[in-house]
PDB file of the backbone (N, CA, C, O) and the ligand in Angstrom, with CONECT records:
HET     ZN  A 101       1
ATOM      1  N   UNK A   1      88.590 104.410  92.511  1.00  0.00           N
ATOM      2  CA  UNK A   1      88.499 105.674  91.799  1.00  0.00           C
ATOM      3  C   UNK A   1      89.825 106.387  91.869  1.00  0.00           C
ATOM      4  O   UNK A   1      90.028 106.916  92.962  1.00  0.00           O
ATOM      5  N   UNK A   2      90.691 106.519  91.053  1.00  0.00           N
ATOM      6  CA  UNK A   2      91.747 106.714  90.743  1.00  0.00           C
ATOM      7  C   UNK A   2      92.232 108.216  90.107  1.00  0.00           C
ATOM      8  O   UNK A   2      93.350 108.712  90.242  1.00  0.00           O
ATOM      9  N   UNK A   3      91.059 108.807  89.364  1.00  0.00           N
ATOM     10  CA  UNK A   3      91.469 110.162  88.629  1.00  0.00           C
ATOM     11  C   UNK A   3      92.748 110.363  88.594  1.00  0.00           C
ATOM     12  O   UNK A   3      93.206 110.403  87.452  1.00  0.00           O
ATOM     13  N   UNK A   4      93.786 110.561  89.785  1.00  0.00           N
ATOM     14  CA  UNK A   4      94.707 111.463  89.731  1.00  0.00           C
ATOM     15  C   UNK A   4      96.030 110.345  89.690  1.00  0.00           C
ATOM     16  O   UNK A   4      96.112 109.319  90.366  1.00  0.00           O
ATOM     17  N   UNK A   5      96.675 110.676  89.051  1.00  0.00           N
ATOM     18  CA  UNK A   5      98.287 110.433  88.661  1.00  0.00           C
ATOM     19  C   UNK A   5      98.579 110.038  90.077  1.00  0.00           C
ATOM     20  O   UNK A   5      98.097 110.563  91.081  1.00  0.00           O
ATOM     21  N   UNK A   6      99.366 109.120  90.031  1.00  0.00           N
ATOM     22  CA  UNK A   6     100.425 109.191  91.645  1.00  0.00           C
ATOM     23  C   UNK A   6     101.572 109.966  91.754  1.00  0.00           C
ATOM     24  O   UNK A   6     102.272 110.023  90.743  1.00  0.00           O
ATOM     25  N   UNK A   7     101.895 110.515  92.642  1.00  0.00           N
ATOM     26  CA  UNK A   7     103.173 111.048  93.066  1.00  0.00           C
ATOM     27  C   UNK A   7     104.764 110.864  92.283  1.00  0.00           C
ATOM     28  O   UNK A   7     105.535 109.927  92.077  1.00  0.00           O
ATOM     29  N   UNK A   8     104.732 112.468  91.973  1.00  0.00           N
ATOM     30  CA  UNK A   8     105.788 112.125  90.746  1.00  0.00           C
ATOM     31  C   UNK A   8     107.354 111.750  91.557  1.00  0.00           C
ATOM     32  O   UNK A   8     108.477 111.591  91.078  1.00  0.00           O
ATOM     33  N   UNK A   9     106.947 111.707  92.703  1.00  0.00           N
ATOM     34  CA  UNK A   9     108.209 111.211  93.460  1.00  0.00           C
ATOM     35  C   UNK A   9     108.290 110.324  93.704  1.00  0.00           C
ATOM     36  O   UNK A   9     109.357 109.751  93.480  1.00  0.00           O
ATOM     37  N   UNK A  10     107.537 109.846  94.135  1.00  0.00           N
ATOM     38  CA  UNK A  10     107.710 108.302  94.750  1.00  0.00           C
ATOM     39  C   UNK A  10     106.753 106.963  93.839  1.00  0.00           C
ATOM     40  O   UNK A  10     106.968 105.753  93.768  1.00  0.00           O
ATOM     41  N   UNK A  11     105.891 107.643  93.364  1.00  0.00           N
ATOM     42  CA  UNK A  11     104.484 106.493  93.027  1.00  0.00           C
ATOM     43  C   UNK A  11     103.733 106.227  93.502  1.00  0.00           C
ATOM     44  O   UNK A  11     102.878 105.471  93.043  1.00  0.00           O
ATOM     45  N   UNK A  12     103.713 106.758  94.699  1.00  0.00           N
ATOM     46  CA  UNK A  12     102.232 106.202  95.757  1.00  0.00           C
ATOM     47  C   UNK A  12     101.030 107.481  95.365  1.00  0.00           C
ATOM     48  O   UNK A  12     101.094 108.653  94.993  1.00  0.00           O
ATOM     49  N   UNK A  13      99.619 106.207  95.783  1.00  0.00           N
ATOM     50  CA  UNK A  13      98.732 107.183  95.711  1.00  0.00           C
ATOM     51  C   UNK A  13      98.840 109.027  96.458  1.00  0.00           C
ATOM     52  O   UNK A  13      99.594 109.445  97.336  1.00  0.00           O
ATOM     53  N   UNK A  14      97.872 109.685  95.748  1.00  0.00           N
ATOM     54  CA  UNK A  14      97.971 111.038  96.453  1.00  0.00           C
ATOM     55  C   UNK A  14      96.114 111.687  96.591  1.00  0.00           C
ATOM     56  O   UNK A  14      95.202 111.870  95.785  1.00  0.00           O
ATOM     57  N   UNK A  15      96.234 111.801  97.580  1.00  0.00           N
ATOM     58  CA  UNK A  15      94.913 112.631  98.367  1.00  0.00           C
ATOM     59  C   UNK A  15      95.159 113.908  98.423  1.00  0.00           C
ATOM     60  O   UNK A  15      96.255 114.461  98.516  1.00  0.00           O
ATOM     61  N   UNK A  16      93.683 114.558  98.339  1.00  0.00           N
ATOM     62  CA  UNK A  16      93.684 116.237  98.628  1.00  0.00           C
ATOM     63  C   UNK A  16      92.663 116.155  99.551  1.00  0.00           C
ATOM     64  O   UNK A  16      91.916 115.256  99.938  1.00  0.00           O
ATOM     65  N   UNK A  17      92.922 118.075  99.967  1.00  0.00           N
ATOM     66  CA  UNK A  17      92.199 117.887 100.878  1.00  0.00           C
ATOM     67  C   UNK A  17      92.452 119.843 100.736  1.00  0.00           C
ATOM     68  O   UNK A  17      93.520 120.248 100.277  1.00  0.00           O
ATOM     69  N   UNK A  18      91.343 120.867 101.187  1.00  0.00           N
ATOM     70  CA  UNK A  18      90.813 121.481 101.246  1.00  0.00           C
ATOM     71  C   UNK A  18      91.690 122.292 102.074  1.00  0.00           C
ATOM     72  O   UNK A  18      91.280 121.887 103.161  1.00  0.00           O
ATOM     73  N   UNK A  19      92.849 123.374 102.453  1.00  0.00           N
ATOM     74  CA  UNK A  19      92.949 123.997 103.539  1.00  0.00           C
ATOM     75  C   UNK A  19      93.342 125.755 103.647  1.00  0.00           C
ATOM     76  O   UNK A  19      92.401 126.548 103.701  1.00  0.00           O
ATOM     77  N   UNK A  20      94.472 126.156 103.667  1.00  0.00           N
ATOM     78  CA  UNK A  20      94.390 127.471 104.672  1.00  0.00           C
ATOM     79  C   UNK A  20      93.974 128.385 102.988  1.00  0.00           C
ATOM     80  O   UNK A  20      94.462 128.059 101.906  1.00  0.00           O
ATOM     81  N   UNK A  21      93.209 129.272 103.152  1.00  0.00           N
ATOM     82  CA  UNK A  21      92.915 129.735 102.164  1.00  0.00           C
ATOM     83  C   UNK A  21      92.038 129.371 100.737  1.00  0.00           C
ATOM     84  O   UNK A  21      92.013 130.106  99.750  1.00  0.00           O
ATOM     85  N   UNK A  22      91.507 128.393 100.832  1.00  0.00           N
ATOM     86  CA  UNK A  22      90.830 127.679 100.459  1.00  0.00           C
ATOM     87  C   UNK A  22      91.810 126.658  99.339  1.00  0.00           C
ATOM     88  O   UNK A  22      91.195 125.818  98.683  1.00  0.00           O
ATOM     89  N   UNK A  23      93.157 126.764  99.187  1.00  0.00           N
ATOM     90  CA  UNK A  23      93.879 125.886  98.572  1.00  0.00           C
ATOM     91  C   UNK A  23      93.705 124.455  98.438  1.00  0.00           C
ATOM     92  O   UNK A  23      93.095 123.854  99.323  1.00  0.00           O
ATOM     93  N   UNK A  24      94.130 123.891  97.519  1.00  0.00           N
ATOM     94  CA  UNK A  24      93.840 122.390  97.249  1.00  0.00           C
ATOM     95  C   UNK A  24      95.020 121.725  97.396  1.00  0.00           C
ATOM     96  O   UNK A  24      95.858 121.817  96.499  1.00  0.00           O
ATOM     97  N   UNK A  25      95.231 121.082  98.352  1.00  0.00           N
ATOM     98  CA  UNK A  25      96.700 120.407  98.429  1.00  0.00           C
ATOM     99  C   UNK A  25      96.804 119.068  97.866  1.00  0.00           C
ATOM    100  O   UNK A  25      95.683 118.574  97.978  1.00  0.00           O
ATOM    101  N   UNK A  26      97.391 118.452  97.457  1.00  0.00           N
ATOM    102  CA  UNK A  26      97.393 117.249  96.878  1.00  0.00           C
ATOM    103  C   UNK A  26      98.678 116.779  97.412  1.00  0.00           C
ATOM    104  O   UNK A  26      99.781 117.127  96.990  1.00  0.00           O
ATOM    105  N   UNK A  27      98.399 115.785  98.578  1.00  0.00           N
ATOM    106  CA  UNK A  27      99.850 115.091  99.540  1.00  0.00           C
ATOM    107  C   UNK A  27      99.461 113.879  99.582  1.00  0.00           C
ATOM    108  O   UNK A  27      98.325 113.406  99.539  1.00  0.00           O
ATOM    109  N   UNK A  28     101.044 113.122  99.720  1.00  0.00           N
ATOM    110  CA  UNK A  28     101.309 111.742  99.776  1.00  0.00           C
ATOM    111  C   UNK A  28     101.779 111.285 101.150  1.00  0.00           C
ATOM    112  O   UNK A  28     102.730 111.735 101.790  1.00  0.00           O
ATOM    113  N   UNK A  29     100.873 110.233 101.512  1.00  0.00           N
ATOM    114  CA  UNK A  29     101.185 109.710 103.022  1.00  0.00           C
ATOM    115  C   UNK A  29     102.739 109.031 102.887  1.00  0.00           C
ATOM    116  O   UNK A  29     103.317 108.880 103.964  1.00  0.00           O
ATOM    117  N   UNK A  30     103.399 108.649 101.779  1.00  0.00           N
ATOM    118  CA  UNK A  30     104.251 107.528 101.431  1.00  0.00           C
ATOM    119  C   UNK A  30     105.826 108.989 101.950  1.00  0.00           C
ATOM    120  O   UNK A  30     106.539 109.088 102.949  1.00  0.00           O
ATOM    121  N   UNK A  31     105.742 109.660 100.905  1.00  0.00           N
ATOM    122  CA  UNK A  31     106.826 110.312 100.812  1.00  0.00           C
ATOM    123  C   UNK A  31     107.002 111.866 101.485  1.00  0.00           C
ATOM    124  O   UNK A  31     108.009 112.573 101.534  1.00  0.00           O
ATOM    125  N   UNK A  32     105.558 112.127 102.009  1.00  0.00           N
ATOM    126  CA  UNK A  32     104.975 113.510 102.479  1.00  0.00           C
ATOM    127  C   UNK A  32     105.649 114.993 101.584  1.00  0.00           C
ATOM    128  O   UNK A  32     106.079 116.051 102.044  1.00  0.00           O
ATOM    129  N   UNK A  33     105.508 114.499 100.103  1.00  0.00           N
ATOM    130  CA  UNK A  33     105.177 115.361  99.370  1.00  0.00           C
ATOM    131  C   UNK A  33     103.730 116.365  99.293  1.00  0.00           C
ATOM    132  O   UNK A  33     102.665 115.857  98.942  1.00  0.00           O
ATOM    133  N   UNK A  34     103.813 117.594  99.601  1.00  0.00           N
ATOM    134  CA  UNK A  34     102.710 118.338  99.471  1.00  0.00           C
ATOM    135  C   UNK A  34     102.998 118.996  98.353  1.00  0.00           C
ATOM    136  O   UNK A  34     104.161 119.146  97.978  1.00  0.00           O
ATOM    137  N   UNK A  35     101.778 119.541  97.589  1.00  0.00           N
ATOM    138  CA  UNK A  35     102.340 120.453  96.613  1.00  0.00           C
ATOM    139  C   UNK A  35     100.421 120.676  96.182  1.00  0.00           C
ATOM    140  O   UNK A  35      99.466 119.903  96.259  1.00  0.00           O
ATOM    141  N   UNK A  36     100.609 122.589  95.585  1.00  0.00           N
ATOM    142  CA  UNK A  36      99.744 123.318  95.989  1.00  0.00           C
ATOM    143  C   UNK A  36      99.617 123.978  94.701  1.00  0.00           C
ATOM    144  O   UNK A  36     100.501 123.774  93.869  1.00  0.00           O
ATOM    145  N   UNK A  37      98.597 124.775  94.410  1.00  0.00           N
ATOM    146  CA  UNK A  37      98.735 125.657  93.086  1.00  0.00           C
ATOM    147  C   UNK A  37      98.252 127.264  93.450  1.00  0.00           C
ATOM    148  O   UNK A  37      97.079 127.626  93.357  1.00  0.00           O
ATOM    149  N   UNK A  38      98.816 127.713  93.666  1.00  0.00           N
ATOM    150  CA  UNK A  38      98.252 129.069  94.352  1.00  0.00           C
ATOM    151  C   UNK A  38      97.904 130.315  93.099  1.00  0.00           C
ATOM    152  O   UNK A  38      98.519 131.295  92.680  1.00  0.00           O
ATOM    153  N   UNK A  39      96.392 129.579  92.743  1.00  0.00           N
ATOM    154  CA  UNK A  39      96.037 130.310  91.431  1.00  0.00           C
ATOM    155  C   UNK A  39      94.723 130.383  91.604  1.00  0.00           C
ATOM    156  O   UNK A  39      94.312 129.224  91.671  1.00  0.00           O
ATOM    157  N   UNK A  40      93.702 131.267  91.730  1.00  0.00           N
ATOM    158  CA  UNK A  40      92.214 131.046  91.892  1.00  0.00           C
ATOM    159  C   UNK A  40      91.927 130.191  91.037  1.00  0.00           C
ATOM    160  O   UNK A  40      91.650 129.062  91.442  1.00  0.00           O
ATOM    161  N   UNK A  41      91.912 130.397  89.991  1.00  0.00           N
ATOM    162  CA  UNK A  41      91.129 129.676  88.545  1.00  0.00           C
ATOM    163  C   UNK A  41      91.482 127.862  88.881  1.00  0.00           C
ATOM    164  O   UNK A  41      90.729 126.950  88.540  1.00  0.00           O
ATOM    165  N   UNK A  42      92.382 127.744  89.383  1.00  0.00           N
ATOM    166  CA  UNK A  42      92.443 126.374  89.652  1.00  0.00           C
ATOM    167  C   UNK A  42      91.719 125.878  91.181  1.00  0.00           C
ATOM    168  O   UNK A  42      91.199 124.763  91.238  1.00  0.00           O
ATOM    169  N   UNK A  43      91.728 126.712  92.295  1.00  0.00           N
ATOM    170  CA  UNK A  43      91.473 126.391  93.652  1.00  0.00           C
ATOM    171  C   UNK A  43      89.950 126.214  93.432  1.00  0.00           C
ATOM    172  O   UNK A  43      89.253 125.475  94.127  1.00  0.00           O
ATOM    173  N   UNK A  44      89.385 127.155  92.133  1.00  0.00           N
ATOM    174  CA  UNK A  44      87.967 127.228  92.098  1.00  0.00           C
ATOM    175  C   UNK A  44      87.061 126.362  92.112  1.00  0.00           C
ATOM    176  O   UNK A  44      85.961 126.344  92.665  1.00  0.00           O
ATOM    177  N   UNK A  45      87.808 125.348  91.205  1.00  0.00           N
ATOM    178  CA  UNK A  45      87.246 124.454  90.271  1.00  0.00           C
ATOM    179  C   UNK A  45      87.851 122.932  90.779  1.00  0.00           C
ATOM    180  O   UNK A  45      89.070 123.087  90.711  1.00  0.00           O
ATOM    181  N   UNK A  46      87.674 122.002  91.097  1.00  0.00           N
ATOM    182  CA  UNK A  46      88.395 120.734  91.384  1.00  0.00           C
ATOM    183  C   UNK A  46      88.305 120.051  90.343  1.00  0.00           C
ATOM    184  O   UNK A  46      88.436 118.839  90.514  1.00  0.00           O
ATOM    185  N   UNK A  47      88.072 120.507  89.006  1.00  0.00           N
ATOM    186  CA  UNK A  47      88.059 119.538  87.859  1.00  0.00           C
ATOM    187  C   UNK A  47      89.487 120.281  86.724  1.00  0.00           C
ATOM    188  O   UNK A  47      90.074 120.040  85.669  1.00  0.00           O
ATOM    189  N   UNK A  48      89.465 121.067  87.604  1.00  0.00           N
ATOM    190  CA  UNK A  48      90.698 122.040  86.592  1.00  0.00           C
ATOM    191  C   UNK A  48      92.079 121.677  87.577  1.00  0.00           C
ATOM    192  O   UNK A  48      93.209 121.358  87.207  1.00  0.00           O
ATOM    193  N   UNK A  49      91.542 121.853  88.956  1.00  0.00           N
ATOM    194  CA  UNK A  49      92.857 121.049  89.807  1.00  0.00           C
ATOM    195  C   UNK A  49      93.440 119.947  89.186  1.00  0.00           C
ATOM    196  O   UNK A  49      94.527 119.964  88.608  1.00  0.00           O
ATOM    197  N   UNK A  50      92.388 118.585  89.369  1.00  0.00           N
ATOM    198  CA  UNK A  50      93.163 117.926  88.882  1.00  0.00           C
ATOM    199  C   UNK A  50      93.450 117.471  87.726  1.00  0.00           C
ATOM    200  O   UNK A  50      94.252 116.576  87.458  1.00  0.00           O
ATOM    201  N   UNK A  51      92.540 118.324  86.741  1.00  0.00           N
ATOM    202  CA  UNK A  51      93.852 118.296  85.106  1.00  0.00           C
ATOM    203  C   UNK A  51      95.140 118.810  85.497  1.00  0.00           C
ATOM    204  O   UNK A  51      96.099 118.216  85.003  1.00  0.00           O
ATOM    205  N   UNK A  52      95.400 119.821  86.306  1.00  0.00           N
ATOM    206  CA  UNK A  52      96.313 119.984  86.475  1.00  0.00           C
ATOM    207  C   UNK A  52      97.371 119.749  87.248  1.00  0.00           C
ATOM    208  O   UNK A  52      98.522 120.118  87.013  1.00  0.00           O
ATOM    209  N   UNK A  53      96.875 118.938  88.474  1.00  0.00           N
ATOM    210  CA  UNK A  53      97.761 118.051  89.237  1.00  0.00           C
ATOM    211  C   UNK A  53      98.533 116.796  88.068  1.00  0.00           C
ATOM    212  O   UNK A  53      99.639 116.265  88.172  1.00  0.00           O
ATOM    213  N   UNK A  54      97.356 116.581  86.866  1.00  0.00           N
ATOM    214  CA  UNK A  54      97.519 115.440  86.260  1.00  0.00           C
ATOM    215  C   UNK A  54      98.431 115.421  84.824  1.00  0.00           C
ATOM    216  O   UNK A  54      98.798 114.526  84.061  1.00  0.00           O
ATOM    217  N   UNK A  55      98.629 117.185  84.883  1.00  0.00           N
ATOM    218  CA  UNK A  55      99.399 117.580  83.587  1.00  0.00           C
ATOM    219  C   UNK A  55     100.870 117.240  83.840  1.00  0.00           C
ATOM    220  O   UNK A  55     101.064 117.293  85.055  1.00  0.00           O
ATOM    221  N   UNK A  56     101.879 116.944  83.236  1.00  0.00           N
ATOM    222  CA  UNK A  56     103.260 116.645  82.924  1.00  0.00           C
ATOM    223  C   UNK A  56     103.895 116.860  81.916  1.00  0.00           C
ATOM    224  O   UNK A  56     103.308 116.779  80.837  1.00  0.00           O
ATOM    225  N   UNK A  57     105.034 117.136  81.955  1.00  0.00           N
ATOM    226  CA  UNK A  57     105.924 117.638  80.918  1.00  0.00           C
ATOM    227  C   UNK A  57     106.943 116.538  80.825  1.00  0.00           C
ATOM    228  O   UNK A  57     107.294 115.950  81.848  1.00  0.00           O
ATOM    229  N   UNK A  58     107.453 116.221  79.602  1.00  0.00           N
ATOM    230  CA  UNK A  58     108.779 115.701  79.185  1.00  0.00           C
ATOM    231  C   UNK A  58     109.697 116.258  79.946  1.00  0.00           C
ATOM    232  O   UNK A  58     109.394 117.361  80.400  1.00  0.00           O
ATOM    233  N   UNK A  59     111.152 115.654  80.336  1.00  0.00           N
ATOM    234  CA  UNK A  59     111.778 116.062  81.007  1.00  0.00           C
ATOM    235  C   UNK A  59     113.055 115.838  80.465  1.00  0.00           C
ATOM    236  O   UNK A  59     113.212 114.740  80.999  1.00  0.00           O
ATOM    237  N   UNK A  60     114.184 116.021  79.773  1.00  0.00           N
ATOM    238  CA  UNK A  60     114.901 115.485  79.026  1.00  0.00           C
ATOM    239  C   UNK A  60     116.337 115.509  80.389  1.00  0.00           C
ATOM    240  O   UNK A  60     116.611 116.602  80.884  1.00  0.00           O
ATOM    241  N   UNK A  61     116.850 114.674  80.695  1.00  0.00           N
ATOM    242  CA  UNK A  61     117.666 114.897  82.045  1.00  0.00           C
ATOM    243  C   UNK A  61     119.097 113.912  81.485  1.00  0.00           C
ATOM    244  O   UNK A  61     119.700 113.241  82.323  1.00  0.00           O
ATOM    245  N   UNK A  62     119.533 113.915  80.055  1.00  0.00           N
ATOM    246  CA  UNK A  62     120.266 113.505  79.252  1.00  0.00           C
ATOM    247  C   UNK A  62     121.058 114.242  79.579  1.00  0.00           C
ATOM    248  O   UNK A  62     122.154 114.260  79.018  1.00  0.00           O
TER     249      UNK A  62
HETATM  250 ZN    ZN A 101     105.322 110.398  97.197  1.00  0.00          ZN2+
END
């Protein structure tokens, strides 16, 4: 079960997990990237988290 994108740093899978404030962290054992969304409307919901862990933008670095 896969839902979520891997780690835009490295590629390895990424796990969440529930903590200070009721935040949703989404970290990688590989590269120990954490990264957080400090927005109710997203902490609320874990189906809006991870659309949005899973959203990405073009990046033009030309
Ligand atoms: Zn990583």
């Amino acid at each position: 079960m896969s839902r979520l994108k891997p780690c835009p740093f490295c590629g390895n899978e990424i796990n969440t997990h529930i903590g200070y404030r009721g935040l949703r962290f989404f970290t990688c054992s590989n590269c120990g990237s954490i990264t957080s969304f400090d927005k109710d409307f997203i902490n609320a919901n874990p189906k809006v988290a991870e659309a949005v862990w899973n959203r990405r933008v073009e990046v033009d670095n030309e």
